[in-house]
C-alpha positions as CSV (number, residue, x, y, z in Angstrom):
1,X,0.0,0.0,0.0
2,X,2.9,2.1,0.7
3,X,4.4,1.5,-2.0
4,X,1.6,2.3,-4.7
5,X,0.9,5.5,-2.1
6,X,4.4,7.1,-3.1
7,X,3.6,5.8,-6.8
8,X,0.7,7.7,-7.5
9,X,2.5,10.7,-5.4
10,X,5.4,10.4,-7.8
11,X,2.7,10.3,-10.7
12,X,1.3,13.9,-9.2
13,X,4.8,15.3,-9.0
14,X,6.1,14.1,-13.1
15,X,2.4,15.7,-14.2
16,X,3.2,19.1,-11.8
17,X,6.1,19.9,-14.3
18,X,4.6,19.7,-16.8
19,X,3.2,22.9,-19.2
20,X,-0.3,22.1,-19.9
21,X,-1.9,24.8,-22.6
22,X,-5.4,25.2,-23.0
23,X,-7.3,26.6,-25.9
24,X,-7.7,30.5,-25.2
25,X,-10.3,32.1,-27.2
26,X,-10.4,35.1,-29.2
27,X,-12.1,37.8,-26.5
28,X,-14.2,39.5,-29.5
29,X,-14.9,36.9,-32.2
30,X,-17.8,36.9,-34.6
31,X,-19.3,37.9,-38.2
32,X,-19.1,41.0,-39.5
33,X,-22.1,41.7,-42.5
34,X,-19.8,44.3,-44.3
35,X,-20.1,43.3,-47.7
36,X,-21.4,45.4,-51.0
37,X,-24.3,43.6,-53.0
38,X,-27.8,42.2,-51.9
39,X,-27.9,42.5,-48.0
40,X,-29.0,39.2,-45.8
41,X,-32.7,39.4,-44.8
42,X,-34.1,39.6,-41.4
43,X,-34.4,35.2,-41.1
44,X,-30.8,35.0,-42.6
45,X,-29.5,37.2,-39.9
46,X,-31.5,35.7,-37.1
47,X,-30.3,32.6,-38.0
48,X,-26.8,33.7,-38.1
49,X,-27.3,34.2,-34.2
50,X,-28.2,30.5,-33.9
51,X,-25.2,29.6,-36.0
52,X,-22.5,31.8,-33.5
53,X,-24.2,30.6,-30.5
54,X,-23.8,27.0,-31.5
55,X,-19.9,27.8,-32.9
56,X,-19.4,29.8,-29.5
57,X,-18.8,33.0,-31.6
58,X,-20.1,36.3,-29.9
59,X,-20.1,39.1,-31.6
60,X,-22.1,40.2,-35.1
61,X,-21.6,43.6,-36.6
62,X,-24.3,45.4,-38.5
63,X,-22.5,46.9,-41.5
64,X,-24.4,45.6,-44.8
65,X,-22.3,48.8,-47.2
66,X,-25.8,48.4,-49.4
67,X,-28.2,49.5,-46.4
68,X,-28.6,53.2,-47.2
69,X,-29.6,54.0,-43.7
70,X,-25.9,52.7,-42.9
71,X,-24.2,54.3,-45.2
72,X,-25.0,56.7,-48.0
73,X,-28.1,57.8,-45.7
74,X,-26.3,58.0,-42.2
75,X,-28.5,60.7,-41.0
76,X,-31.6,60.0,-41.6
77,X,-33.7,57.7,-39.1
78,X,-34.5,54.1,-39.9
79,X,-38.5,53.6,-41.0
80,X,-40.6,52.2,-38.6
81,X,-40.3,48.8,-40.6
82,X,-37.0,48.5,-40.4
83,X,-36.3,49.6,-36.6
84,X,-38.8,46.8,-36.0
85,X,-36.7,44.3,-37.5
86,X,-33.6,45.3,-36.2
87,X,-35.3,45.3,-32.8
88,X,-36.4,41.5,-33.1
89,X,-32.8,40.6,-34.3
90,X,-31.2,42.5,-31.2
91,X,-33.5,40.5,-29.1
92,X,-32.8,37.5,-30.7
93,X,-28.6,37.6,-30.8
94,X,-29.6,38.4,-26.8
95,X,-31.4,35.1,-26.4
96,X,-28.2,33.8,-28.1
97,X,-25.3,34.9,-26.0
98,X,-24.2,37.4,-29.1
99,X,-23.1,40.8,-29.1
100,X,-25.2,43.1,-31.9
101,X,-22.7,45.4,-32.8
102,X,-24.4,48.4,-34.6
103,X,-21.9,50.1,-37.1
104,X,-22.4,53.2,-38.9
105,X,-20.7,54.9,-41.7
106,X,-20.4,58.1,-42.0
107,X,-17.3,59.3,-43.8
108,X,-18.8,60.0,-47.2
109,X,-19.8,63.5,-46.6
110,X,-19.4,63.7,-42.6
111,X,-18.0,67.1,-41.8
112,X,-15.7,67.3,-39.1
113,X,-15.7,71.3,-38.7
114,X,-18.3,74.3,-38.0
115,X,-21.6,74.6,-37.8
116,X,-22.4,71.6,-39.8
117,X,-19.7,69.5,-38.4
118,X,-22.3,69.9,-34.9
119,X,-25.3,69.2,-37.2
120,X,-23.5,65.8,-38.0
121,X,-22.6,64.9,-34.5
122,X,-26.2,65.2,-33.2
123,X,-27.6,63.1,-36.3
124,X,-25.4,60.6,-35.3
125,X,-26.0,60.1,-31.8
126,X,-29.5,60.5,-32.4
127,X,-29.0,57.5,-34.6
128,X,-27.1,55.9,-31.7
129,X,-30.1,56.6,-29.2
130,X,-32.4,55.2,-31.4
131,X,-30.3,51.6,-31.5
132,X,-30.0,52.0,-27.9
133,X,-33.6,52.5,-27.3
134,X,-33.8,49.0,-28.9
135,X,-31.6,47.3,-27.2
136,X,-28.4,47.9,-28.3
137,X,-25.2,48.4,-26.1
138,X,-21.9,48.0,-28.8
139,X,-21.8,50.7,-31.4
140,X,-19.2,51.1,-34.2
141,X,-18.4,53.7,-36.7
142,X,-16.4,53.1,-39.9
143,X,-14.1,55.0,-42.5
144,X,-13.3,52.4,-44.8
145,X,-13.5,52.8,-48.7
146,X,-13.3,56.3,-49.0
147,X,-10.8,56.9,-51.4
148,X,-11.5,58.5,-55.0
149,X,-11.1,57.2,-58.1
150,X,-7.3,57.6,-58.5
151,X,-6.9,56.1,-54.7
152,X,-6.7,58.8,-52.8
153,X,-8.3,60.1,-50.3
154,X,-8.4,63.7,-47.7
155,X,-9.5,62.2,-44.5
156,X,-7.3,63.8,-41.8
157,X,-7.1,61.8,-38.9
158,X,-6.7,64.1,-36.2
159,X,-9.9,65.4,-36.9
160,X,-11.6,61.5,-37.0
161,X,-10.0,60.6,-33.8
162,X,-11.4,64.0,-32.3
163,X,-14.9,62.7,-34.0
164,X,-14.9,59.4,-32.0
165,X,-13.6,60.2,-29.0
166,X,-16.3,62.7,-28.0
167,X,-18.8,59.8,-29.9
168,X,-17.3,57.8,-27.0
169,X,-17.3,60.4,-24.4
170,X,-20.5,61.2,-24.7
171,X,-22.1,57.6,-25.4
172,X,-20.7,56.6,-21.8
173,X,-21.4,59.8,-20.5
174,X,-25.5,59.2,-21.6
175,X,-25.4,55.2,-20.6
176,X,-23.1,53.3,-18.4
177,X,-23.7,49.9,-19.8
178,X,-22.2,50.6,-23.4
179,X,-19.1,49.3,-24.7
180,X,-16.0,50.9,-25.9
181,X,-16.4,52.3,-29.8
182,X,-14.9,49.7,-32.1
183,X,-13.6,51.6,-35.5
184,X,-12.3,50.9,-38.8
185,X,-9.7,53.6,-40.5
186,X,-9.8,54.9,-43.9
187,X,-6.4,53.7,-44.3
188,X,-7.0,50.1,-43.1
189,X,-4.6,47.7,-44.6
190,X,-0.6,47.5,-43.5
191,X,1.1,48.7,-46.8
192,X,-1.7,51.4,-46.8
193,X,-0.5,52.6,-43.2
194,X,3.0,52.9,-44.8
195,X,5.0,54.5,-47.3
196,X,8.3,52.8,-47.0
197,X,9.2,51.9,-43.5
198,X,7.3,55.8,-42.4
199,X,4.0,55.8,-41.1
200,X,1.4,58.0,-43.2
201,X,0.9,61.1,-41.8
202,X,-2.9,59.8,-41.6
203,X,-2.5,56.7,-40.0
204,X,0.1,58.6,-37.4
205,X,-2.2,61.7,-36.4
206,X,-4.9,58.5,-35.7
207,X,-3.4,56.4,-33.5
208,X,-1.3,58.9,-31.7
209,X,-4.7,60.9,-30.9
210,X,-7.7,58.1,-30.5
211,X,-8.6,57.3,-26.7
212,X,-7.1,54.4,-26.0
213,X,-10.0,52.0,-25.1
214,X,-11.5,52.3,-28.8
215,X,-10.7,48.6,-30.7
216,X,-9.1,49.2,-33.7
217,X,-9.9,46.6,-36.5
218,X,-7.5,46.0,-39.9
219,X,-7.7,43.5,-42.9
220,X,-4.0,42.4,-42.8
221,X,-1.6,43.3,-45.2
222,X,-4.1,44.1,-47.8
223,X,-7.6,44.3,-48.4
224,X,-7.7,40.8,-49.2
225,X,-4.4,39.1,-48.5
226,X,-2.5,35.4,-48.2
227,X,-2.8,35.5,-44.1
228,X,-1.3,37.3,-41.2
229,X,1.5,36.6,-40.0
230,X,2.4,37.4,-35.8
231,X,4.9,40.2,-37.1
232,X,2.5,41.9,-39.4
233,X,-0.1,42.1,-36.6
234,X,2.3,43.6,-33.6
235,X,3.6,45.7,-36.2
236,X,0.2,46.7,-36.5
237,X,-0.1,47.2,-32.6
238,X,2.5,49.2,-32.4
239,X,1.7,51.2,-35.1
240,X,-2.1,51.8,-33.0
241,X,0.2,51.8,-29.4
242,X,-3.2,48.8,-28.9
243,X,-4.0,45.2,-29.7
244,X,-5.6,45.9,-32.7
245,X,-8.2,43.3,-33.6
246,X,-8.7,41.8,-37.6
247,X,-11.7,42.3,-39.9
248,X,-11.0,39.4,-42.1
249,X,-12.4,39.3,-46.0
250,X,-12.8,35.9,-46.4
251,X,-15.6,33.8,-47.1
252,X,-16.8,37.8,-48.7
253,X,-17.2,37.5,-52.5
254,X,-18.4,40.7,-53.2
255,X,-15.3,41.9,-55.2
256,X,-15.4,38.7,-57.5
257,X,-17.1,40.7,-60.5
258,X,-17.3,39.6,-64.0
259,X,-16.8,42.0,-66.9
260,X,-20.5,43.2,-66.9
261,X,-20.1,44.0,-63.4
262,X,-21.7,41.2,-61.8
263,X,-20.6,40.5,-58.4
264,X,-20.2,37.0,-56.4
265,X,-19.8,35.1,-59.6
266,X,-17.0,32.9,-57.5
267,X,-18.2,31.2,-54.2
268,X,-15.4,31.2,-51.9
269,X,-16.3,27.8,-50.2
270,X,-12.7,26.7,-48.2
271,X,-11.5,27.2,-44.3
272,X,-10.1,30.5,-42.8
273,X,-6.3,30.2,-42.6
274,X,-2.9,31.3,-42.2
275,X,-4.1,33.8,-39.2
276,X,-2.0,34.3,-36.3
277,X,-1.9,31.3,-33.5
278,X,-1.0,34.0,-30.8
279,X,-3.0,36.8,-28.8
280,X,-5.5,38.6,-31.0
281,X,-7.5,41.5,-29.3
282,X,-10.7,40.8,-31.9
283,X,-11.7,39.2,-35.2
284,X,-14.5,39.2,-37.1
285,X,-15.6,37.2,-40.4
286,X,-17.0,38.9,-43.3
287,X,-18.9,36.8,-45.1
288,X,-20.8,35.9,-49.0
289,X,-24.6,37.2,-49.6
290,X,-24.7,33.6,-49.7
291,X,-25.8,33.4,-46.1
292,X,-25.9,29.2,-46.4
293,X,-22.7,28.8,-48.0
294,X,-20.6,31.2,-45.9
295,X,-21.4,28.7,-43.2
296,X,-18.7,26.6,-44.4
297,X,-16.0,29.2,-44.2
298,X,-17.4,30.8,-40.8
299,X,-17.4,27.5,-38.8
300,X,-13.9,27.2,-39.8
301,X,-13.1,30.4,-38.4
302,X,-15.2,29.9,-35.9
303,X,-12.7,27.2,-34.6
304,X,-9.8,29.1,-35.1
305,X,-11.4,31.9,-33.1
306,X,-12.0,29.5,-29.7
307,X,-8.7,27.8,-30.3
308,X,-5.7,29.7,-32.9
309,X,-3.1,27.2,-31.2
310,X,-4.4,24.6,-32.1
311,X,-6.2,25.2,-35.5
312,X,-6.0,22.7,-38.1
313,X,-7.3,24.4,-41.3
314,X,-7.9,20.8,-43.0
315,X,-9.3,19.2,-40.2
316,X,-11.8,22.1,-39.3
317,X,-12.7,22.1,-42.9
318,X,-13.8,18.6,-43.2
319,X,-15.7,19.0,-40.0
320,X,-17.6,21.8,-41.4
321,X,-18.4,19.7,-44.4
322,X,-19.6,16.6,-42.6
323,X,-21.7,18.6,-40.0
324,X,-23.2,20.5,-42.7
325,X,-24.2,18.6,-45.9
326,X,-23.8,14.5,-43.7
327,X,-24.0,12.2,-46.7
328,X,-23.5,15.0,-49.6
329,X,-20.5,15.8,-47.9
330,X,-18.2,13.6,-50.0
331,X,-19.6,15.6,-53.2
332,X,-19.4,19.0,-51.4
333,X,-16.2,18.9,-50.5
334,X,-15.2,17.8,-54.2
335,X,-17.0,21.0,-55.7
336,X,-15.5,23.4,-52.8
337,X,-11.9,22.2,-53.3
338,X,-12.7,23.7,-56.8
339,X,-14.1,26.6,-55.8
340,X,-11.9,28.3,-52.4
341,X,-9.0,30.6,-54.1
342,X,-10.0,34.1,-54.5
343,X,-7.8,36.3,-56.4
344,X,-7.7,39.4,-59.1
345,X,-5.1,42.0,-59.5
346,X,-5.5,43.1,-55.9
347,X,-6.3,40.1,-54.1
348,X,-5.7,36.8,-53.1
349,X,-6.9,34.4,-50.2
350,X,-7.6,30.7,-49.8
351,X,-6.1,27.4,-50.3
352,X,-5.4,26.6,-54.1
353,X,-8.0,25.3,-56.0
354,X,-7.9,21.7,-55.8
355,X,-4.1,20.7,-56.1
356,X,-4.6,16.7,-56.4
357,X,-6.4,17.4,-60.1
358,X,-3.6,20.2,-61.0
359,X,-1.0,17.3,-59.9
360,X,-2.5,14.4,-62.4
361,X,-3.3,17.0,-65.0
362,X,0.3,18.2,-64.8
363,X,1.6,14.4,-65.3
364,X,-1.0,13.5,-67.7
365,X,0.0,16.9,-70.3
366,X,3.4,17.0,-69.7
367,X,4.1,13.0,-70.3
368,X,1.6,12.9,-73.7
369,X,4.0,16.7,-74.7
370,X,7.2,14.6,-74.2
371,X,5.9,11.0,-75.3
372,X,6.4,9.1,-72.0
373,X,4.2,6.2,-71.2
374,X,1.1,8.3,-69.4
375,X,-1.3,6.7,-66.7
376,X,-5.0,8.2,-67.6
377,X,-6.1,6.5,-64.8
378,X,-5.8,9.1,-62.2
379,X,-6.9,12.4,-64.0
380,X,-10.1,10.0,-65.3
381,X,-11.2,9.4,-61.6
382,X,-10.7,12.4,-60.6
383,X,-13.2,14.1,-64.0
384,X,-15.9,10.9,-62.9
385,X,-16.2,12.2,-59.0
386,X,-16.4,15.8,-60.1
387,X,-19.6,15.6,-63.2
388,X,-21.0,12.7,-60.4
389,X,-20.3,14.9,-57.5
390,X,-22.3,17.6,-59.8
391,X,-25.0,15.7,-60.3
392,X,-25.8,14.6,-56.7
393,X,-25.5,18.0,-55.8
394,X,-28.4,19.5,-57.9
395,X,-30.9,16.2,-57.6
396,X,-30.4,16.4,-53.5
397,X,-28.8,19.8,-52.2
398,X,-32.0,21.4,-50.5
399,X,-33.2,24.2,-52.4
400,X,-31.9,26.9,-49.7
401,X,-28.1,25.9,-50.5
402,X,-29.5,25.0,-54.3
403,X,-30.5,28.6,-54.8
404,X,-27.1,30.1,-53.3
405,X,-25.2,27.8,-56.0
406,X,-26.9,26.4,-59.1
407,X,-25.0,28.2,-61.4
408,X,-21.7,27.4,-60.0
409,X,-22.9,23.7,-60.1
410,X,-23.9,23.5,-63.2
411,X,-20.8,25.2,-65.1
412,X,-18.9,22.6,-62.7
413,X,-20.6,20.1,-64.8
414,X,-20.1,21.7,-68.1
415,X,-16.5,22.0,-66.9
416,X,-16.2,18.2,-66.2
417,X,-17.4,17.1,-69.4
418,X,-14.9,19.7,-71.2
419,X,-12.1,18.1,-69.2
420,X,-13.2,14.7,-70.0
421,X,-12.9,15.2,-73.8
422,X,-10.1,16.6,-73.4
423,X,-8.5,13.7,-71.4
424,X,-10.1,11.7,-74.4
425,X,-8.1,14.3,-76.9
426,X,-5.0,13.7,-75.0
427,X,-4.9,9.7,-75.4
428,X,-6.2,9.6,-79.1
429,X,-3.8,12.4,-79.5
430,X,-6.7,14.0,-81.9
431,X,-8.2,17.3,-81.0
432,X,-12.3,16.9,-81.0
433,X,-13.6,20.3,-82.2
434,X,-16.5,19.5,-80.2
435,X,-13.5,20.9,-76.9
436,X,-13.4,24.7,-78.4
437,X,-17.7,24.1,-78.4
438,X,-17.9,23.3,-74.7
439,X,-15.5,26.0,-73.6
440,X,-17.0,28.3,-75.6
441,X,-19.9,27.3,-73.3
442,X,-18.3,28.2,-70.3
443,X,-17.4,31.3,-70.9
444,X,-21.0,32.0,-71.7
445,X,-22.1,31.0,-68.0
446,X,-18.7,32.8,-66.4
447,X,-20.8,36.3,-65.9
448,X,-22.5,34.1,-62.9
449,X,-20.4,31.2,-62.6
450,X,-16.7,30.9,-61.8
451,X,-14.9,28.3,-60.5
452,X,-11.4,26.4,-60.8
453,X,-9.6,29.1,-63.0
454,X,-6.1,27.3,-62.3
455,X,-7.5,23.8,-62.3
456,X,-9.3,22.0,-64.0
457,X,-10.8,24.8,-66.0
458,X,-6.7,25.5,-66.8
459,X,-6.4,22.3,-67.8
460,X,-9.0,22.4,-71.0
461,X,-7.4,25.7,-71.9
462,X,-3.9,24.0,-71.7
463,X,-5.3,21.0,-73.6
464,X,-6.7,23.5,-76.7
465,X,-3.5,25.5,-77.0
466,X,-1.0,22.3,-76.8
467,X,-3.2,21.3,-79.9
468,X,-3.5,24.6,-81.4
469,X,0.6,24.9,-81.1
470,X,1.4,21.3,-82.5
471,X,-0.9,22.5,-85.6
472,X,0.9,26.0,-86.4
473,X,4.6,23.8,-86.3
């Protein structure tokens, strides 16, 4: 007995030494809706609540940039209507243990001087009052997106931090339960803080003047970048002399426009990644105006945001999947793997767009251009789970996720049948005219439907011009 005594005492001690970590969550993590295009409607948003209080996220910001109340129409008072329903959704992300965040923005035309500068003040608390009236105890004002047409922009931030500290002042001076201001710059990305290693004199007059309490939120090193790293974001700290916390644009799509103008052609449909694993003050999601779809992305984040130690991007990912779609998950995640990377000439987020099939294309094209023995096998499987994967998709999706993604499914399918003739082009090693047809095709659809650019709809385009070359020697 003794002996098994100073055993388990021994045990006690070994386990005393050691470092145990536990998963520390993000203080301040949730959604923000700030994206441009068709805002979510009231039962999207109320069921957004459900969604963070089952993902332990708690915080939503209002901030749709198309509600003209928020924006272009600051000043003037919501309709009846419309305070009603924001009144049953503040109620509601109560009842679910989230934050409403109520965001205004202003800076189009806010004046910050004279007589009409004290006109704008008073609209805006007045607008403040109203939300708190309702419910509402977290406000936020933003500045973002206000630079002209050749980038620039004449916001001087002395006179914004002025603006929101006496916002502040006199918010806590009126009620005692409201939060500290949270705020978004006009110069909101890293390199746009910086012009060389110097702080812009914009950025500077900011942080060296806002009260100190007032959370500062960024997008990284861009508007839409490859991840933050640690370094970037302390830079950014010290920078603000704060934590700063992270507005991050991903699962948003709103900047995926076709050349008739057409937004959210591309679904961004991966995991949040490449975020910072150490302390973050805040960070909140911005997600599609597909309000079903973003799910995918924001549960994701939504684990990263409890636990950035120990966030596995993959891992999360197919979680989110199974949780979601159960026995369509298979076929989801085979369409979202073609469908994650965002990128234009500004931007770039997400994993790669499916890097197995850009793998066996790559074999398949470069062993038929320099006459090796080529194995078919591989790319053919990977063409029969994608048109299949299409097809379950549309017969069994339920029509809410159906109607956020029809047109992305079906060029999927148009694009599976392309790369199967052109597999079948490869091996006779005889173009098909019938290839030029079925792309022609999907550029038709690209105005709503984009997907797999640099995969497998790269891989029909590399197919036709390895023919069209070999015919001009």
């Amino acid at each position: 007995m003794k002996i098994f005594k100073f055993a388990i005492l021994i045990l006690l001690m070994a386990l005393s030494t050691q470092t145990v970590t536990f998963a520390t969550p993000i203080p301040l993590r949730g959604v923000v809706e700030g994206f441009y295009g068709r805002a979510w409607t009231f039962d999207e948003r109320a069921d957004l609540m459900n969604f963070c209080r089952q993902h332990n996220l708690n915080a939503y910001i209002y901030a749709p940039k198309d509600d003209p109340y928020h924006r272009e129409k600051w000043r003037t008072p919501y309709p009846t209507e419309k305070l009603d329903e924001l009144k049953k959704l503040v109620e509601i992300s109560k009842q679910n243990g989230v934050k409403f965040i109520f965001a205004i923005s202003p800076g189009l035309d806010l004046k910050y001087r004279g007589k009409k500068a004290e006109e704008d003040f008073n609209a805006l608390m007045k607008k403040f009052e109203t939300m708190y009236q309702i419910g509402v105890r977290d406000f936020a004002v933003f500045f973002d997106d206000l630079k002209d047409e050749k980038g620039n922009h004449h916001e001087d931030g002395e006179d914004q931090a002025k603006f929101l500290n006496r916002v502040q002042k006199e918010l806590q001076a009126r009620h005692k339960d409201v939060f500290p201001l949270i705020m978004v710059p006009t110069e909101y990305f890293r390199e746009d803080m910086l012009k060389g290693n110097k702080i812009k004199p914009y950025t500077e007059d900011l942080a060296e003047n806002l009260n100190k309490k007032i959370v500062v939120l960024y997008t990284g090193d861009g508007v839409v970048c490859d991840g933050i790293t640690q370094e970037s974001l302390l830079e950014v700290n010290k920078i603000f002399n704060r934590e700063v916390g992270i507005w991050w644009n991903y699962p948003v799509n709103d900047y995926s426009l076709t050349e008739n103008g057409e937004r959210n052609a591309k679904l961004a449909l991966g995991p949040i990644e490449k975020l910072p694993a150490e302390k973050v003050q805040a960070i909140f999601f911005n997600p599609m105006s597909q309000a079903e779809l973003s799910k995918i992305a924001l549960a994701t984040g939504a684990e990263y945001a409890n636990s950035p130690n120990n966030y596995d991007a993959e891992k999360s990912w197919d979680r989110a999947l199974n949780e979601q779609f159960g026995e369509l998950a298979h076929d989801m995640k085979i369409f979202a793997s073609h469908s994650q990377h965002m990128e234009n000439s500004w931007a770039k987020v997400g994993p790669a767009d499916n890097r197995a099939f850009n793998t066996a294309a790559y074999l398949v094209l470069n062993g038929v251009k320099n006459n090796h023995d080529v194995d078919f096998a591989p790319l053919e499987k990977l063409i029969d789970e994608m048109e299949l994967a299409a097809f379950n998709l549309l017969d069994k999706l339920p029509q809410e996720i159906l109607a956020e993604c029809k047109p992305q499914l079906e060029q999927f399918k148009r694009i599976a049948q392309a790369d199967r003739l052109a597999l079948k082009c490869l091996e006779s090693k005889t173009f098909d005219p019938k290839l030029k047809v079925l792309r022609e095709e999907i550029s038709k659809n690209e105005p709503t439907a984009i997907l797999s650019e640099q995969s497998a709809l790269k891989f029909i385009d590399d197919v036709i011009n390895f023919f069209d070359t070999k015919k001009r020697r």
